[in-house]
N, C-alpha and C positions, 0 to 999 in steps of 0.2 A: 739664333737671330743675330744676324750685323745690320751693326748703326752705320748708316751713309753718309750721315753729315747734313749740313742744310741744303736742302734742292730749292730749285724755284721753279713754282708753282705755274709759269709762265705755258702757254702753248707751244708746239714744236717748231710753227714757223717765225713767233714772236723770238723764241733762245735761240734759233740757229742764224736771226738776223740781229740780235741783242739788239729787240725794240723791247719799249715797255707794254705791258699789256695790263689790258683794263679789266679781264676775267669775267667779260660777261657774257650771260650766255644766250644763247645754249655756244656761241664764238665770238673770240674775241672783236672789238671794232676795226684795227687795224687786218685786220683778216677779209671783212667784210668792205671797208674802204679800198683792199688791194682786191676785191674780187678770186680772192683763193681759197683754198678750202682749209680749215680750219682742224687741225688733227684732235681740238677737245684739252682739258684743263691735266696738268698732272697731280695727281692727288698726293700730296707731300708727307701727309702720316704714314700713308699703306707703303708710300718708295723708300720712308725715311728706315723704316727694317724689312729685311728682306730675309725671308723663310725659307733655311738652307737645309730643313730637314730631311728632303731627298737626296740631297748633296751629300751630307752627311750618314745613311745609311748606304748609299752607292759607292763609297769613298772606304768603307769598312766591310762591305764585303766581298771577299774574295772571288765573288762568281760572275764580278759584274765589271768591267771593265772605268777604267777612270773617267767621268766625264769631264765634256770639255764645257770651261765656264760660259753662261749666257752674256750675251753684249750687253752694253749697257741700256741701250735703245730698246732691246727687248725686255729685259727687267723693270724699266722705269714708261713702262707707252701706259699712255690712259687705260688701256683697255687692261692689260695686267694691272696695276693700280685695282681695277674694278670687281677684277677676281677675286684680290686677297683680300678684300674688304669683307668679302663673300666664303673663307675659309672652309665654312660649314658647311654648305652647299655644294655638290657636285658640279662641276662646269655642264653638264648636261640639265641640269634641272634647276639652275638661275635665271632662263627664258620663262621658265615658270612661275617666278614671283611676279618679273616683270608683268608680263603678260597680264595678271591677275591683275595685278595693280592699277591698271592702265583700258585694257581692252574688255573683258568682261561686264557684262550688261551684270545689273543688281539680281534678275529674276534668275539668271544661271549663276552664279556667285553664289547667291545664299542657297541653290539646292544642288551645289558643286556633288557632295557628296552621294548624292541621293542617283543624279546623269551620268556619276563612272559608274554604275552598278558593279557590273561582272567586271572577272580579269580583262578578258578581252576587249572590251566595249573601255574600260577605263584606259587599256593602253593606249587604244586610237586617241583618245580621250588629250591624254597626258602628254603624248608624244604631237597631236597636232599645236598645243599652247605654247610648248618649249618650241617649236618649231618658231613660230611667232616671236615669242618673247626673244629669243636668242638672236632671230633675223635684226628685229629691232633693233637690238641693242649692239651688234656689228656695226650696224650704219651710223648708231650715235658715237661709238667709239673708235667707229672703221678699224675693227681687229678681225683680221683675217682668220685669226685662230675660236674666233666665236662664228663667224661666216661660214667654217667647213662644219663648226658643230652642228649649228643649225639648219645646215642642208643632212647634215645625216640623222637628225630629227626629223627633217621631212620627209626622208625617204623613208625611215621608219615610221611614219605616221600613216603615209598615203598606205604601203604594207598592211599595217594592224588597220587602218579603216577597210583597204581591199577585202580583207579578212572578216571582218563585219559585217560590208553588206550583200558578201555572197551567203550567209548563214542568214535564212530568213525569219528565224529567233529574233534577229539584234536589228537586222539591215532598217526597220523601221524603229527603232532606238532612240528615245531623246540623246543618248549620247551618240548615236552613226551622224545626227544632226547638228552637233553642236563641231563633232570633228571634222567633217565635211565645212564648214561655215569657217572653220579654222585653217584648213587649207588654202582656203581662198585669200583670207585674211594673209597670210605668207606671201601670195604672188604679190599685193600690194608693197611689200616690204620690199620684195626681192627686182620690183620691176626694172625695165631695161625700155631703150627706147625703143626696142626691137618689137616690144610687144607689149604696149600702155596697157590692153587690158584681155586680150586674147586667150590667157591661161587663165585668168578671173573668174571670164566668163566660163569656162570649163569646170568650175566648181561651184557658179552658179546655178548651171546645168543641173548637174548636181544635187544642188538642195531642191530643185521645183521638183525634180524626181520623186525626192523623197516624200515633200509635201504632199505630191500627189498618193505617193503608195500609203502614206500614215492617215489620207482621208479625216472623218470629223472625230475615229478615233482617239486623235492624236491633243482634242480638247475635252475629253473625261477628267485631266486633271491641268492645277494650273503651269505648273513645268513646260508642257506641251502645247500650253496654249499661249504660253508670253516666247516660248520658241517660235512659233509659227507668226507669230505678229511681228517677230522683231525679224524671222528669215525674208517674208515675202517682202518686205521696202529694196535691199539690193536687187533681188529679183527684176521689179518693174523699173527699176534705175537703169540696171542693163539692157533691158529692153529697151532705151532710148538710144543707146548707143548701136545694138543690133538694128533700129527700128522695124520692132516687131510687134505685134499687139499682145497683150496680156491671156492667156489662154481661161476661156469663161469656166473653166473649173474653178482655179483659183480667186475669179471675182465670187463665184458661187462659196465656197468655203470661207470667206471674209465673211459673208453677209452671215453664213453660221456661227462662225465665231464671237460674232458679235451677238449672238442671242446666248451663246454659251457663258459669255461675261456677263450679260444680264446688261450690259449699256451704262452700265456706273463706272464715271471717269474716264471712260475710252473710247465716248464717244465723238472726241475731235480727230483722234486718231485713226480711226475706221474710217470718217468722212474723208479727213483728208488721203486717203490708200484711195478710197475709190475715185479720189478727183486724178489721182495721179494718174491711174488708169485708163483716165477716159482721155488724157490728154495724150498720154504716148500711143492709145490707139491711134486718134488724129492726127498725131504727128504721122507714125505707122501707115498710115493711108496716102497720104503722099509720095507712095513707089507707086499706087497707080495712078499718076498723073496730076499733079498741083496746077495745070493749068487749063484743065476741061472746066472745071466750074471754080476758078477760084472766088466770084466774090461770094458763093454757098460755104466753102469752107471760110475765110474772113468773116460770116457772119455766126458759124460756129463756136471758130476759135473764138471769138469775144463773146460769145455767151458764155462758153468755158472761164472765161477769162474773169467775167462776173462772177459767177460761181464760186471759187478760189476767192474772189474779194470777200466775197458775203461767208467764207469760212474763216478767215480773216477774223474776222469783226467778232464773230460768234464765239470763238473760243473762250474757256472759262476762264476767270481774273487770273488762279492759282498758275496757269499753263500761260501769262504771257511773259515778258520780259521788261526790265527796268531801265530806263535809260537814262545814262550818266553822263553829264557833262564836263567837259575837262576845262582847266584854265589855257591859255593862248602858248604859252610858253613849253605845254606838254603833245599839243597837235603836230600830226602827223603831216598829212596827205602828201607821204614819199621823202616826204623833205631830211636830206642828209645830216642835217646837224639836230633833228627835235631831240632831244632828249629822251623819247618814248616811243620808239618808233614802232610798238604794234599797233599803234593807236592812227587810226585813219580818220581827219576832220578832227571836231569838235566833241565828238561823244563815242561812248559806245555801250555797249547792252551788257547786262546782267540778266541771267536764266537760272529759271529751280532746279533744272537740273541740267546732264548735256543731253538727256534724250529728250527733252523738250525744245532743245537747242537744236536740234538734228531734226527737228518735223518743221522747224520754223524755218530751216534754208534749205528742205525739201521742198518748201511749199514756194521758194523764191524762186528755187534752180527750176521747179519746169512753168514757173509766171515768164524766167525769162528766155527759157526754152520758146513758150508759145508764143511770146512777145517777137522774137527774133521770126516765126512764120510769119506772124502777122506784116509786119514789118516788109519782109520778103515779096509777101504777094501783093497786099496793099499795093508796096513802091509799083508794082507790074500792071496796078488796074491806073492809077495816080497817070500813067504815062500812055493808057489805049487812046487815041487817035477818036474809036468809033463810041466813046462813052459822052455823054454832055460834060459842059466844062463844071457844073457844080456836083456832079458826084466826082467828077477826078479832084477836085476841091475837097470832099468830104475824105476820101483815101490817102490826101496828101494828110490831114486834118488828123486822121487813126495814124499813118505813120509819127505825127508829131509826139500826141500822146503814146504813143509803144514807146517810140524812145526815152519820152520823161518818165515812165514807169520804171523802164528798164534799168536806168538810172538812179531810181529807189530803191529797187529789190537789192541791185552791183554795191550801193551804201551801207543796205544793211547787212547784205553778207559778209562788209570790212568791217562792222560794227560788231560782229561777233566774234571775231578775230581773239583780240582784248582778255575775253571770258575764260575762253580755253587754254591761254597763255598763264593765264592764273589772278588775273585783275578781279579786284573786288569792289562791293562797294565806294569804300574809304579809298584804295591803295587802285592805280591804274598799270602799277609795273610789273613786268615778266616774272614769274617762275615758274620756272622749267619741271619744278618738281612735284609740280601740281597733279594730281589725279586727274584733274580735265584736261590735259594734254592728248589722254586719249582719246576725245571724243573729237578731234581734227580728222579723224580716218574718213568723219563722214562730212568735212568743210570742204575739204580739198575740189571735188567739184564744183560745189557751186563758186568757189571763189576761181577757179579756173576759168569757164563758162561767163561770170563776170567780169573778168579779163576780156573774154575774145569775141564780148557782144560786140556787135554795131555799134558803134559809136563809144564807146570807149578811151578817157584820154590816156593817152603815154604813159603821165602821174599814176592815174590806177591802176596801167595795166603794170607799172613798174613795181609800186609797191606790192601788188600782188604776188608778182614773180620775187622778188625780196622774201615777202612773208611766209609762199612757197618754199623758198630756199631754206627758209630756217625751221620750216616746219620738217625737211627734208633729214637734216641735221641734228636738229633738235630734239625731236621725236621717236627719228630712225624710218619713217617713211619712204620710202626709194622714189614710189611714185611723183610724190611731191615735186624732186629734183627733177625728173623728168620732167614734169609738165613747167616747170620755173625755167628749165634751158628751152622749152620749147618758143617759150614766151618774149623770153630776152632776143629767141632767133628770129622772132617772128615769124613760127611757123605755124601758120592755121591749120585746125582741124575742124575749119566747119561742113557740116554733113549736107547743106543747103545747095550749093554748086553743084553738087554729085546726082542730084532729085532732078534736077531741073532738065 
C-alpha cells in the first residue's frame, strides 16, 4: 500500500475549476447551477492508499513484462474509489449487492435462494441482477470500466436465460421469471433516446409469455404467486404505451389468483390491476376512432373515472400514506435557492412501504392518463356547432374539473418524490443511500406524464425534469435522463395527436 497524501474530496468539475464544493448529493449545487454533469464525490479513504499488489507481483516476475503506471485520473475517479471499497468482491458480482439492495421486491428476496434452484436457472438468475446492479451503478459513477462489465453480464445473462427457456424443465421456472423481469429492468438503466422503451417492451413480451405458459400452476405456492402479481403491473403499463388491450387470459388468471390468496390483504391490490385494465382497454379503443361516438366514450371514461375514485377512498388505513407538512423556508416548488429541493409545495407523503407507494401513483398515472382523453374529447364536443349551447356548457364544465383533477393526481405524484429520496417523518432531506431509492424505477412515469399533461406550469414541469435528472444520476436510471432532457426540450410524447 502507498499513502497519497491528502486529496480533496471535491467533484472533478468543482477541482479542475478550483471552486468549492458543497458535496451534496447525489451532485454537487455548483454542478447543478452550471447545468453540467456532475462526475460524483471522490472517496478520500479508498484514494488516500492505493493497492499495488498487482504492481508488485507483475514487477517481480520475470514472465510478465513491466507495466506502465496508471494516471492519476484513473486511480483516483469515483468509480475506482468504489471498487476498492469493495476489495472482496469481484468487479463482476458488485451489481449484485447493489441490485439487491435496491431493486428486489421483499417476496423474491427472502426466497432468493429457494428461485436460483439449479445451476442453470441460478446462472440466468445471477447474471441478470449483476447485469442491473452493475448498469446502475456505471450511471451513478459514469465509469466506463463497470459499463462494459455490465454489458458483458448481460449478454451472458440473456445466453443462460436463452438457455432456460428453451429446456422446457426450467422455461416456466420461477427463476426463467425473475431473470426475464431482470432483463428488462437493464434496458431501463441502459436507455438511449433512441429507444425510451422499445427493447423494454421486448422483455415485456417476454414475461406475459411466460405468465401465460406457467397458467394457474404457477400459484400452488406463494413464490409464484407474489411473482405473478408483481410481473403483470409493468405488463398493463406497457400496454398503454403500445395502446393495446390487456389480453382476457391474464384478466382471467388475476381474478384466480385472487381466490388463490384467499383475498386477505390483497384485496386493494387486485381491484386496482383490474381498474387499470379496464382503463388501458378504453384508452386502447380509440385506434378505432375517438370521434364516432365520442360523448359515449366521455361518459365511460368518467364512469371509470369514479370507479378509481371509490377505490381511492376504500383502501385499508394500513396501505395509505401520511402527509407531512413542511415549514416555508424548506418549500420547494422549483425554486433555485430552497434549501430542500425534493420537496415540491408545502408537504409531502410518507408510505408503509415503496410497494404501496408504487400502486398509489399507479393509480394517479392512469387517473391522469384518462383525465388527459377526457379532457381531449370533451374540448371537441365543448366546441360542436350542432350541440345546444348548455351541453357544450356542461363539456366545457368536465374539461374544467379534468384539469383540476389532473392537477391533484401531478401534486401528489411531486409529493411522493421526498419518500423515496429518503425523507422521514421528522427529517424531510435527501439520502441518497436509502433503500427506497429504488423504488423511483416505478415514479419515473407518473412523474413524467405529470410533467407533459395539459396544463401544466413551467414550475412543475421544471422541477420535475430537475427531479428527473437527479434521479438519473443519483440512482443510475438512464431512463430518467432521458425523459428530463426530453422535458427541458420540450419535446412531447403525447400519443393523442397521432389517434385523432
Amino acid at each position: 500500500m502507498v499513502h497519497r497524501g491528502k486529496l480533496s474530496a471535491a467533484c472533478g468539475p468543482c477541482r479542475s475549476r478550483r471552486l468549492k464544493c458543497d458535496h451534496k448529493k447525489p451532485f454537487c449545487s455548483q454542478c447543478i447551477r452550471a447545468q453540467r454533469e456532475c462526475s460524483g464525490y471522490r472517496d478520500v479513504s479508498a484514494g488516500r492508499f492505493y493497492d499495488q499488489t498487482e504492481e508488485v507481483k507483475k514487477k517481480n516476475s520475470s514472465a510478465s513484462p513491466s507495466p506502465t503506471s496508471p494516471s492519476r485520473e484513473q486511480t483516483l475517479s469515483p468509480s475506482t474509489a468504489l471498487v476498492r471499497q469493495q476489495l472482496s468482491i469481484p468487479l463482476k458480482d458488485q451489481g449484485a449487492a447493489f441490485a439487491l439492495s435496491r431493486y428486489l421486491s421483499r417476496s423474491v428476496g427472502t426466497n432468493l435462494p429457494h428461485i436460483l434452484g439449479t445451476t442453470a436457472t441460478g446462472r440466468a438468475v445471477t447474471a441478470s441482477i449483476n447485469a442491473v446492479g452493475l448498469a446502475a451503478l456505471s450511471n451513478i459513477h459514469q465509469s466506463t470500466e463497470l459499463m462494459l462489465t455490465a454489458r458483458q453480464e448481460y449478454v451472458s445473462a440473456l445466453k443462460q436465460t436463452n438457455t432456460v427457456l428453451s429446456d422446457p424443465l426450467h422455461a416456466t421456472s420461477n427463476a426463467s421469471l425473475v431473470a426475464v423481469s431482470f432483463l428488462g429492468m437493464y434496458e431501463l438503466m441502459m436507455c438511449d433516446a433512441s429507444s425510451l422503451m422499445d427493447k423494454y417492451i421486448k422483455h415485456l413480451d417476454g414475461s406475459l409469455k411466460l405468465l401465460q405458459l406457467r397458467g394457474t400452476e404457477q400459484f400452488q405456492d406463494p413464490v409464484g404467486l407474489g411473482l405473478f402479481t408483481q410481473s403483470r403491473i409493468p405488463i398493463v403499463l406497457g400496454n398503454f404505451w403500445l395502446k393495446r388491450s390487456t389480453p382476457s387470459w391474464l384478466v382471467q388468471l388475476s381474478h384466480e389468483a385472487s381466490v388463490y390468496r384467499g383475498g386477505e390483504g390483497t384485496g386493494s391490490e387486485d381491484a386496482l390491476f383490474l381498474l387499470m385494465t379496464r382503463v388501458g382497454d378504453l384508452c386502447a379503443s380509440l385506434r378505432n376512432g375517438p370521434f364516432i361516438e365520442p360523448a359515449k366514450f366521455v361518459k365511460r371514461a368518467l364512469e371509470l373515472d369514479a370507479d378509481l375514485n371509490a377505490w381511492a377512498t376504500s383502501v385499508e388505513p394500513s396501505r395509505r400514506y401520511i402527509v407531512v407538512n413542511v415549514p416555508e423556508p424548506l418549500q420547494g416548488n422549483g425554486k433555485q435557492g430552497s434549501s430542500c429541493r425534493s420537496i415540491y409545495g408545502d408537504h409531502y407523503h410518507i408510505y408503509p412501504d415503496t410497494v404501496i407507494s408504487a400502486w398509489w401513483n399507479d393509480y394517479r398515472f392512469i387517473r391522469l392518463l384518462l383525465h388527459e382523453v377526457i379532457c381531449w374529447l370533451a374540448c371537441h364536443l365543448a366546441r360542436k356547432e350542432d350541440l345546444e349551447a348548455g351541453v357544450r356548457r356542461t363539456y366545457a364544465q368536465t374539461v374544467a374539473n379534468s384539469k383540476a383533477l389532473s392537477q391533484q393526481m401531478a401534486e401528489d405524484i411531486c409529493a411522493s418524490v421526498p419518500y423515496h429520496l429518503g425523507a422521514t417523518e421528522t427529517s424531510p432531506y435527501e439520502d441518497w443511500d436509502s433503500t427506497r431509492t429504488g423504488g423511483v424505477i416505478r415514479l419515473i412515469w407518473p412523474l413524467f406524464v405529470a410533467a407533459e399533461r395539459d396544463g401544466a406550469t413551467p414550475e412543475t414541469t421544471g422541477w420535475i425534469a430537475d427531479t428527473l435528472f437527479k434521479i438519473g444520476y443519483g440512482v443510475g436510471i438512464r431512463q430518467a435522463l432521458v425523459m428530463s432532457n426530453l422535458l427541458r426540450s420540450r419535446s412531447s410524447l403525447s400519443w393523442l395527436p397521432e389517434l385523432s
